[in-house]
NUTI-235683 format. One line per 8 residues: number of its first residue (from 1); for each residue x negated, y, z negated of C-alpha. Coordinates in nm, 3 decimals. Layout:
NUM> X,Y,Z  ...;
***
This chain:
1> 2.383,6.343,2.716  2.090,6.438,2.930  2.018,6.733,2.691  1.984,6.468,2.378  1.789,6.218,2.597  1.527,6.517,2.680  1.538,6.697,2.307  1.434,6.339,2.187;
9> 1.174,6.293,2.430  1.029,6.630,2.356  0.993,6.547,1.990  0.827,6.203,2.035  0.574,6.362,2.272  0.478,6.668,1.987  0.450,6.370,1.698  0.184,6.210,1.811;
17> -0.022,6.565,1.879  0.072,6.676,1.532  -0.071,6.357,1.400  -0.367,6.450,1.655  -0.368,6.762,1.482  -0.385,6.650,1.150  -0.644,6.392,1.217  -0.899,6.633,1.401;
25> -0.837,6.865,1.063  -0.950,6.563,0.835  -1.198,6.493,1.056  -1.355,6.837,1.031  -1.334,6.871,0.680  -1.510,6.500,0.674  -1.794,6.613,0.917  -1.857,6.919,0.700;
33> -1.916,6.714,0.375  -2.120,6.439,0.545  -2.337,6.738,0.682  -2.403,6.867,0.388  -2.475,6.500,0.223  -2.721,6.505,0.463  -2.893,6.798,0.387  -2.879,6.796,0.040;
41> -2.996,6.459,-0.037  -3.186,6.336,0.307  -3.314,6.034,0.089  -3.041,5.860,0.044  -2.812,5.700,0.326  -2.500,5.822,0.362  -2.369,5.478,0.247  -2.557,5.459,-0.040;
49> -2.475,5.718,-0.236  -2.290,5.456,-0.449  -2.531,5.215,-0.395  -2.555,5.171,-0.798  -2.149,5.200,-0.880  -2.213,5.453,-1.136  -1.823,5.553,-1.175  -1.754,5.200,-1.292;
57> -1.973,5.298,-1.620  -1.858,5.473,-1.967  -2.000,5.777,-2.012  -1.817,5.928,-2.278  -1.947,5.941,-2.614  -1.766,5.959,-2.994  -1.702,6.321,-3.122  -1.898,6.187,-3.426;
65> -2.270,6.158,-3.212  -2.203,6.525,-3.187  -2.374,6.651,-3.502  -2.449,7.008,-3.357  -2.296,7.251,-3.533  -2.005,7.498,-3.451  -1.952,7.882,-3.547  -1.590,8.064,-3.447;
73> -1.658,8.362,-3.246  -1.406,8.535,-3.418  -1.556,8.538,-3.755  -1.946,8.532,-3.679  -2.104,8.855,-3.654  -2.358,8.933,-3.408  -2.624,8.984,-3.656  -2.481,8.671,-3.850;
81> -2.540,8.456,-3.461  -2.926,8.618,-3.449  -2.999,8.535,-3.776  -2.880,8.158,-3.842  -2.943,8.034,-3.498  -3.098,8.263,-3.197  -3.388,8.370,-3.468  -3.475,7.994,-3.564;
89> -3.404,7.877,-3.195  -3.140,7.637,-3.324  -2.889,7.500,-3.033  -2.521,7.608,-3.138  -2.180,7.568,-3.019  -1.935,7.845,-3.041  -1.556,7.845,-3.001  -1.326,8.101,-2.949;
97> -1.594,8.306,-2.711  -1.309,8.289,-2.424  -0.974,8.288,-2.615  -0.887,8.592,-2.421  -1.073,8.514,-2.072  -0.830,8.563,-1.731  -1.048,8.262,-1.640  -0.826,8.044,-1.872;
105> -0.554,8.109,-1.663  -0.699,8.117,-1.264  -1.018,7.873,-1.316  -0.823,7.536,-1.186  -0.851,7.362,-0.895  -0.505,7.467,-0.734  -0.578,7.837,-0.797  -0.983,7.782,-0.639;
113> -0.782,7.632,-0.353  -0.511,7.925,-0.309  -0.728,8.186,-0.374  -1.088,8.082,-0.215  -1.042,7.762,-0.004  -1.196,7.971,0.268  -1.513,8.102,0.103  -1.822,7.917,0.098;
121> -2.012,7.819,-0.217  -2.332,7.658,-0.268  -2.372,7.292,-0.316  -2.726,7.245,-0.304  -3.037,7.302,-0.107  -3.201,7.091,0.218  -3.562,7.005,0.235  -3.658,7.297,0.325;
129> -3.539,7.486,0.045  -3.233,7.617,0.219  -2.896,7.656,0.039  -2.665,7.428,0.149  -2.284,7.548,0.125  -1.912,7.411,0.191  -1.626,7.572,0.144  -1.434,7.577,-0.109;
137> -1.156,7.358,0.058  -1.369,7.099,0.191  -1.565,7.041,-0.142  -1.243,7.019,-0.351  -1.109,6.778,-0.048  -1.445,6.571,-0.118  -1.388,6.610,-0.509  -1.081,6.463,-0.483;
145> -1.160,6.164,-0.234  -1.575,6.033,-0.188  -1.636,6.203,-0.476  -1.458,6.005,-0.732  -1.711,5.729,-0.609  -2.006,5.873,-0.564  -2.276,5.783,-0.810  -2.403,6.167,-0.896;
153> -2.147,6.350,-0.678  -2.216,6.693,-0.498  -2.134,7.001,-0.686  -2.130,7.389,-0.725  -2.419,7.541,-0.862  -2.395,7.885,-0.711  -2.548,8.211,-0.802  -2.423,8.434,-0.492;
161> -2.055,8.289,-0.615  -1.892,8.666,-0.618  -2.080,8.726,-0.289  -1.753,8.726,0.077  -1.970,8.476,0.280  -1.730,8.521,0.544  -1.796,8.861,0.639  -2.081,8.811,0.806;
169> -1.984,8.533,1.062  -1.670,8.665,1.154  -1.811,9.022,1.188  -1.976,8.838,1.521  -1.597,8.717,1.700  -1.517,9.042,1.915  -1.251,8.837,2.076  -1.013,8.935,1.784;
177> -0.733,9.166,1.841  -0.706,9.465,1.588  -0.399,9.289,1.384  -0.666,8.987,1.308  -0.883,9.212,1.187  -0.646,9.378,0.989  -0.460,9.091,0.819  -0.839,8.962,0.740;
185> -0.974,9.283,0.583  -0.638,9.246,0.386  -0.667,8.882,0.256  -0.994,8.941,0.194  -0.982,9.215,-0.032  -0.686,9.024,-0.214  -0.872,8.710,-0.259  -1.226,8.843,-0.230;
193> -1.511,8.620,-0.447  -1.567,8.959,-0.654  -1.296,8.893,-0.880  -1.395,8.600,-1.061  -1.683,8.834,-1.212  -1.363,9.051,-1.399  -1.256,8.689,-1.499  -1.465,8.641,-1.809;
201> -1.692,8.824,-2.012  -2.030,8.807,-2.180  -1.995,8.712,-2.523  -2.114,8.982,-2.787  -2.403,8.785,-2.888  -2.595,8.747,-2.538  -2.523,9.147,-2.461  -2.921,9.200,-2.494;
209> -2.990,9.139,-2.129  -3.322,9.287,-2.104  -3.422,9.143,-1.700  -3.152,9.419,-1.601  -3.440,9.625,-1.672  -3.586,9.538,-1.367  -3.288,9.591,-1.148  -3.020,9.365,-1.058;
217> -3.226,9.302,-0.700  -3.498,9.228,-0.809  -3.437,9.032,-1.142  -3.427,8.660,-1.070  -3.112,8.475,-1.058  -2.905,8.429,-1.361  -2.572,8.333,-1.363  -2.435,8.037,-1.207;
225> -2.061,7.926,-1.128  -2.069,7.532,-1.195  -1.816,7.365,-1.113  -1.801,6.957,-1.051  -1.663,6.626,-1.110  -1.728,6.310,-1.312  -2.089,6.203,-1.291  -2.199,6.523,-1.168;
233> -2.520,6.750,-1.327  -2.861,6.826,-1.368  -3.117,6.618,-1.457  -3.398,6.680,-1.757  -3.517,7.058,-1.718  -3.632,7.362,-1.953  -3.529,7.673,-1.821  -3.742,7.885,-1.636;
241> -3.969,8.186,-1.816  -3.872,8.109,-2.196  -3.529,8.246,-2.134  -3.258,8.081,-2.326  -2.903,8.032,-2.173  -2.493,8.029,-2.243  -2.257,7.807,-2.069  -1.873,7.833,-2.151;
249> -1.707,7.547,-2.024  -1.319,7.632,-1.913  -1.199,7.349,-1.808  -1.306,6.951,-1.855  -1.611,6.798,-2.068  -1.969,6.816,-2.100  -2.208,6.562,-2.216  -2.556,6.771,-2.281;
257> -2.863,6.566,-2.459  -3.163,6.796,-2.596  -3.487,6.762,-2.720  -3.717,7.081,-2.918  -4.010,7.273,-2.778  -4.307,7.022,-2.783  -4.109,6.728,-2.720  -4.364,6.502,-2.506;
265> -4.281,6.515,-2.098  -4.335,6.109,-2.069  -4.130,6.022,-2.277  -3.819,6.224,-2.192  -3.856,6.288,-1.803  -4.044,5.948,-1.673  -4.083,5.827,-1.359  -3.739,5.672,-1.236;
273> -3.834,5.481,-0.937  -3.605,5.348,-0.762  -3.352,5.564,-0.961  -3.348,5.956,-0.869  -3.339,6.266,-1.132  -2.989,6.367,-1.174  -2.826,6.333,-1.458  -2.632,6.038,-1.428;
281> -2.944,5.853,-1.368  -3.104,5.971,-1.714  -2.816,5.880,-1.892  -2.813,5.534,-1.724  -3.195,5.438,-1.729  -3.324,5.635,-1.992  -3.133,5.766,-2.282  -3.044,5.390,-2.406;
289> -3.421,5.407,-2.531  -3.359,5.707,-2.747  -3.124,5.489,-2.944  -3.370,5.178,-3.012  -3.524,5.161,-3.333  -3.873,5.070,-3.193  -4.089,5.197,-3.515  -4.124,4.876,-3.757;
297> -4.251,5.191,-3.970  -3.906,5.361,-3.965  -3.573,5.288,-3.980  -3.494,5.599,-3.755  -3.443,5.567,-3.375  -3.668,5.736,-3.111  -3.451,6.017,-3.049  -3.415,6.032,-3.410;
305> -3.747,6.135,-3.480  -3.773,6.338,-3.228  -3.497,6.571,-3.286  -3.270,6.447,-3.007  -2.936,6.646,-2.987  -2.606,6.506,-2.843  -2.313,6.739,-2.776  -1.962,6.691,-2.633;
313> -1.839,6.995,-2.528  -1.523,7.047,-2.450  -1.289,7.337,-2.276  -1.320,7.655,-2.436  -1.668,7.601,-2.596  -1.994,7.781,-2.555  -2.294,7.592,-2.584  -2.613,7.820,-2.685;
321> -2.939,7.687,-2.533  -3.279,7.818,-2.713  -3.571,7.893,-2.446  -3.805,7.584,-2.447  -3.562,7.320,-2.565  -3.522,7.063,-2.285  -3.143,6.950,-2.194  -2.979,6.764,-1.910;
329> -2.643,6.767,-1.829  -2.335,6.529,-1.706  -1.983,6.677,-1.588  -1.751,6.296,-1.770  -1.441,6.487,-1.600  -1.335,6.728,-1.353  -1.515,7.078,-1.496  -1.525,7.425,-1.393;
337> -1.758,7.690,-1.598  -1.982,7.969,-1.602  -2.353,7.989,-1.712  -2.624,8.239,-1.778  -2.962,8.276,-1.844  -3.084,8.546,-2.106  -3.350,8.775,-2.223  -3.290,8.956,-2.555;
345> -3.459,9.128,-2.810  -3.459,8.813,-3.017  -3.653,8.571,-2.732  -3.858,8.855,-2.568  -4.192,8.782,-2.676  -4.153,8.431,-2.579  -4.020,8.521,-2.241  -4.235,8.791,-2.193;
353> -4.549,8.568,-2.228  -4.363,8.300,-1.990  -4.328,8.550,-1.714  -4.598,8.734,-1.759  -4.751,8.418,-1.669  -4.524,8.244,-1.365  -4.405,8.601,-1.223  -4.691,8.881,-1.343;
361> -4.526,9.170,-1.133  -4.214,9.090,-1.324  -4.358,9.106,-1.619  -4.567,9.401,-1.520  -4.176,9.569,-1.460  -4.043,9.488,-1.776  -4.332,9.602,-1.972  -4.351,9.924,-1.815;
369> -3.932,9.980,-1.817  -3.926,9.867,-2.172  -4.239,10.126,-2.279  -4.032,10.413,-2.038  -3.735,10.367,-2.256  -3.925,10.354,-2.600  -3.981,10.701,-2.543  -3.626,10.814,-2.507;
377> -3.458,10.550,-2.750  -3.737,10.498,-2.954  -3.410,10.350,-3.227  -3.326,10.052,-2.948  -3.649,10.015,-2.763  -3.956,10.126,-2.994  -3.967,9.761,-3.165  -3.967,9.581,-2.859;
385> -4.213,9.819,-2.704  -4.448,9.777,-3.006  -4.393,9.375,-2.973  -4.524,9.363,-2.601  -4.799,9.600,-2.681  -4.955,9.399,-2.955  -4.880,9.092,-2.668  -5.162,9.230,-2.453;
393> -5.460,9.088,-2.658  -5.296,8.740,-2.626  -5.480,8.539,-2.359  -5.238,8.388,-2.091  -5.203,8.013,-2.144  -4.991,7.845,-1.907  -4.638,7.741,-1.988  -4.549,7.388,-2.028;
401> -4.572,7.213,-1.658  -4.199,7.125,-1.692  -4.063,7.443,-1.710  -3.942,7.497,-1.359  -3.544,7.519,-1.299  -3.334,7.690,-1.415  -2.988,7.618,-1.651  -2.876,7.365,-1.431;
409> -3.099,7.340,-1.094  -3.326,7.375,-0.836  -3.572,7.607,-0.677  -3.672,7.991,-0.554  -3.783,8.275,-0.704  -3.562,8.623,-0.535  -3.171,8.656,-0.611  -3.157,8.849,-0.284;
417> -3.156,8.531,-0.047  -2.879,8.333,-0.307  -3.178,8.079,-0.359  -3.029,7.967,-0.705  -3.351,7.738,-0.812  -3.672,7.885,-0.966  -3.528,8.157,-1.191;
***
């Protein structure tokens, strides 16, 4: 009798420190998402980041706004691609480009969790142009809970994504024994970031990746894991140097709005005040003006005439983004996808011009690696050589002011430091 008095002691005494336990674990994972609230977005008050009650809008749009049209990978040639669409700069949607993807399979939230709720992945970027991370744990945790309210919820936008963040940090403990370090060098390299590179694969037609040129350290960044929920995005952008971009969506929906090279700056990116730039705020405040019919001279609305482009994408789709057209971007569900930005043999006048421009000892590099290889492969190269020499006698007139993130963000110019912005 004494034994079962004590045994049930004992376990009321260890409930209330498991529920201890459990608290100070939510509690963590709480102070690590309100930290990095803070330093992503020190304007707003951590209460009043859904100040405007954004999630109880509509964002979704009909399937028949979206007039863009669609090719099948699977029965458009390369050359076919180039010619209809990359050669006129015409935005495109392609399916089938991931059919056969291993991302179809592990890109979900449960198998993020299993396999990388450790590893830290970039969420934005402080005031200081720092990156701002969380892992991936605590941002699905926030995804799942804040999130859902937020108005233009945090996140991932990460060009270091195949990069063990870890490493590092826990390099530093010398307190652990050598089976800690073991069993970590082994999960590691079971569940290491690398992987989700062998998880998909550039499509055929943006093989052409001429800023590899340069070398993969010094070229700026270019691919981007982005991964968020409903209401989450970029604001109005072009992307950076004339490069045009890919983004295959695995999982959830896209809504992308974009306008053609030329398309005034005032009119399409105005001030917002009191309103920030994401892309929930565009959508809100300023698209509903695209769709007035404010010409008495026309019976076409403003978006109308000037070439406005809606598109719903949806899970398996690649949307193909010309250099110079302007697009932002809104996540209407729980999404997960991969993005790149391109050079080819198609664009690289345009882009050569743009960076000789913005970065001249870029362009200086890709000059002199494209005339180097003209000599030896004078079949692949010679054209393209003979295309930035005749480029030399243009004058260098700046790029239009806009042009300054890249195919989905914010702001830095080296892909050694993970600074995902300027491209």
């Amino acid at each position: 009798m004494v034994y079962s008095v004590l045994d049930e002691n004992q376990i009321t005494r260890k409930r209330p420190r498991e529920k201890y336990y459990k608290e100070s674990k939510e509690s963590r994972c709480e102070r690590k998402i309100r930290k990095a609230k803070l330093k992503t977005r020190s304007e707003i008050g951590l209460f009043d980041w859904n100040k405007w009650r954004f999630c109880e809008n509509d964002y979704w749009i009909h399937s028949f706004v979206d007039t863009v049209p669609r090719v099948n990978y699977l029965k458009t040639s390369k050359e076919e691609f180039v010619e209809r669409f990359e050669s006129k700069n015409v935005p495109v949607v392609i399916t089938h480009a991931t059919d056969h993807w291993r991302a179809n399979k592990t890109w979900n939230e449960q198998d993020m969790l299993e396999r990388y709720g450790s590893h830290l992945f970039k969420v934005g970027e402080d005031d200081d142009d720092n990156n701002v991370y969380l892992k991936m744990k605590h941002f699905l945790h926030y995804t799942k809970t804040e999130g859902h309210r937020d108005d233009s919820p945090l996140y991932i936008f990460d060009s270091g994504f195949y990069k063990d963040r870890r490493r590092s940090k826990k390099s530093k403990r010398s307190s652990d024994d050598d089976n800690d370090r073991k069993r970590r060098k082994q999960n590691k390299s079971k569940h290491s970031p690398l992987q989700l590179l062998s998880d998909y694969e550039v499509p055929s037609y943006f093989s052409d990746d001429l800023f590899r040129l340069t070398g993969e350290r010094r070229r700026p960044p270019y691919r981007w894991l982005v991964m968020g929920g409903a209401r989450s995005g970029t604001g109005i952008h072009t992307d950076p140097l004339g490069t045009s971009a890919w983004n295959a969506l695995i999982k959830g929906h896209k809504r992308w709005c974009l306008f053609p090279p030329g398309t005034p700056k005032y009119i399409i990116d105005p001030p917002m005040k009191p309103y920030d730039h994401e892309g929930v705020s565009w959508f809100t405040k300023v698209f509903p003006k695209f769709k007035m019919r404010d010409d008495p001279n026309s019976n076409a609305t403003l978006g109308e005439r000037l070439g406005m482009v809606e598109v719903l994408q949806r899970p398996g789709e690649t949307i193909f983004v010309p250099g110079g057209w302007a697009h932002v971007v809104m996540n209407l569900d729980s999404t997960i996808a991969i993005t790149q930005n391109y050079c080819s043999f198609t664009n690289l006048e345009y882009v050569y011009l743009c960076t000789r421009h913005s970065r001249p000892k870029l362009g200086a590099k890709l000059l002199r690696k494209i005339q180097e290889l003209a000599k030896r492969f004078p079949e692949t190269y010679g054209e393209a050589a003979l295309k930035l020499d005749s480029l030399q006698y243009v004058p260098q007139i700046p790029p239009s002011s806009d042009e300054s993130s890249s195919s989905s963000s914010s702001s830095s110019s080296s892909s050694e430091d993970d600074n995902d912005s300027e491209f």
